[in-house]
N, C-alpha and C positions, 0 to 999 in steps of 0.2 A: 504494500500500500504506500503511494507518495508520501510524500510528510505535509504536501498541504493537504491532502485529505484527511491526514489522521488529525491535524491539526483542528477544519471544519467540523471533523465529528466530534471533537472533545470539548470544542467549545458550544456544540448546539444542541446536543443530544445530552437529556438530562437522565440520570437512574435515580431509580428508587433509595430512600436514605437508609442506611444500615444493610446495603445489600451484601457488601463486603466484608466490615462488622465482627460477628462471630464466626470464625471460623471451628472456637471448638464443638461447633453442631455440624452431621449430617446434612444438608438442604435443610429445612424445616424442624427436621423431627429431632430433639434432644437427646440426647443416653440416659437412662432409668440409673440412679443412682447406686443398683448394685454395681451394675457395669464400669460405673467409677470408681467405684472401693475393690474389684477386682483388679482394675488395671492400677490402683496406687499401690497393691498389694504385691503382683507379680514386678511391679519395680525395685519395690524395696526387695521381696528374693533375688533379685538379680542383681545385686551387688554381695550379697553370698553365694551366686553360683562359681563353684570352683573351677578353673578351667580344664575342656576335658584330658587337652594332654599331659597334666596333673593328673589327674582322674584315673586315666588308661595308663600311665606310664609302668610297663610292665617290669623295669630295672626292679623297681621298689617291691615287685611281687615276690613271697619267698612263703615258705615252712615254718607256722609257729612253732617255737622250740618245748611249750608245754603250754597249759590251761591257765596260766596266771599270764602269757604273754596274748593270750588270745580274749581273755579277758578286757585286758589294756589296751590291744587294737580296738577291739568293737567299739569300747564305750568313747576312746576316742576318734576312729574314723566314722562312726554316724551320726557324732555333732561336727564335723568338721565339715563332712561331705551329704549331710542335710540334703541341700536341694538340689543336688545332682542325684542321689537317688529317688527324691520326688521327682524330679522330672523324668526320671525311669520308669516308674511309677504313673504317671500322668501318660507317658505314649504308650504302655502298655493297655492302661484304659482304651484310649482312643484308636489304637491296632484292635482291641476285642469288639469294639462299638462298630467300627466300620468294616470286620471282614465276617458279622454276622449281618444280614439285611436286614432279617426279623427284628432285631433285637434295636436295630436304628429306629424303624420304624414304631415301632412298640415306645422307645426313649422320645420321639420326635410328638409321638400323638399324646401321649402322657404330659409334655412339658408344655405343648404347645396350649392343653385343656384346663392345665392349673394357671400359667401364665395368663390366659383369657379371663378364669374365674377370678385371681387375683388383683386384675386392673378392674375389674370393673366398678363403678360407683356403691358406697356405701350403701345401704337396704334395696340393690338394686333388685329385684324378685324375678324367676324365669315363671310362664303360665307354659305346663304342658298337659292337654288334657283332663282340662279342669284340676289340676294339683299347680299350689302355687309354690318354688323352690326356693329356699332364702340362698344367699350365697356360701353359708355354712354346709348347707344339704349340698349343693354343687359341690362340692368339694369332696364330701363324704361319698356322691356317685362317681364322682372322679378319680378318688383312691380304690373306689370298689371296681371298678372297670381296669385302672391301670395295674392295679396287683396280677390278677389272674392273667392279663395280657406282656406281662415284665415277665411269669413263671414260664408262662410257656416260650417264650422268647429265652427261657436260659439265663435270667441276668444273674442268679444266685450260685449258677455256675461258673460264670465267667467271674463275678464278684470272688468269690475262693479262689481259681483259678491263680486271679491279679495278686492277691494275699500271698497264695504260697509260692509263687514263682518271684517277688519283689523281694519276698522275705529271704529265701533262698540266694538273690541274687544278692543282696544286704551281707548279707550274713557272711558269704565265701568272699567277695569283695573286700570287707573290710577286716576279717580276720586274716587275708592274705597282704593286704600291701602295709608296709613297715613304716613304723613310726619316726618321724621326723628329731633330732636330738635337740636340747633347749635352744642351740644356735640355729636352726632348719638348715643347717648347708647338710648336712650327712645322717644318717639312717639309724635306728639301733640296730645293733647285731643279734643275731637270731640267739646265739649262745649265754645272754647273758639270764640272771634267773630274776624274778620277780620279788 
């Protein structure tokens, strides 16, 4: 575009006031306040998430020398490595959620029906068939619907599933990699006793 064209339209063509404004909305539609407290939340973990070639560095992997050194791994490397096993944890979820259909679908119609019943206006009332539903009852038909459709979808399977396989993976990870010494430049030795 020229520059005296762009010029013409900047000076004669008027916008609406606040179009540009807030940017921290969507178009129109604001973010629901959970949504806010999630993403201030996943920030503040992410400056504990440890990085992963920390994490993986396999030099540091070795043979506890007895039950008092394995002891002092665990309880040290699962507060250290905190949310890099949650986040192992969180895409183990999300791998079990999307490589069952059922069980999406089942999670997508359940959350989408409490989410509905949730926003709606305080005494708002449903009329079905001559029964009028307070939004309490909605709710109670809504857990009663999504329970039996979550069972057969296998959530309580896959829910264990994520438990034993996180805990497992927890567990051998951080009674394997070796403890960093009060200075962090070098490791303990496996030979030393508790």
């Amino acid at each position: 575009m020229p520059a005296d064209e762009k010029l013409f339209l900047e000076e004669n063509v008027e916008l609406p006031e606040g179009l540009f404004k807030n940017k921290s909305k969507m178009g129109s539609v604001s973010l629901p306040p959970q949504v806010l407290q999630l993403k201030e939340w996943a920030l503040a973990k992410k400056d504990s998430l440890r990085p992963w070639q920390e994490f993986g560095n396999y030099h540091r992997l070795s043979k506890p020398g007895n039950a008092g050194i394995v002891t002092k791994r665990l309880s040290h490397n699962v507060m250290y490595y905190y949310t890099n096993y949650a986040f192992i944890s969180a895409a183990l979820i999300v791998y079990c959620i999307i490589s069952s259909p059922l069980l999406l679908l089942a999670i997508c119609v359940s959350g989408t029906a409490c989410y509905l019943i949730s926003t709606q206006k305080e005494g708002k009332t449903v009329h079905v068939g001559g029964h009028t539903f307070t939004p309490k009852d909605q709710a109670v038909i809504c857990g009663c619907i999504s329970l039996p459709l979550l069972f057969f979808a296998s959530a309580g399977t896959v829910i264990f599933w994520v438990i034993g396989l996180t805990a497992s993976l927890v567990g051998v990870h951080a009674s394997m990699m070796a403890l960093p010494n009060e200075d962090g430049t070098e490791f303990v030795e496996m030979n030393e006793s508790v």
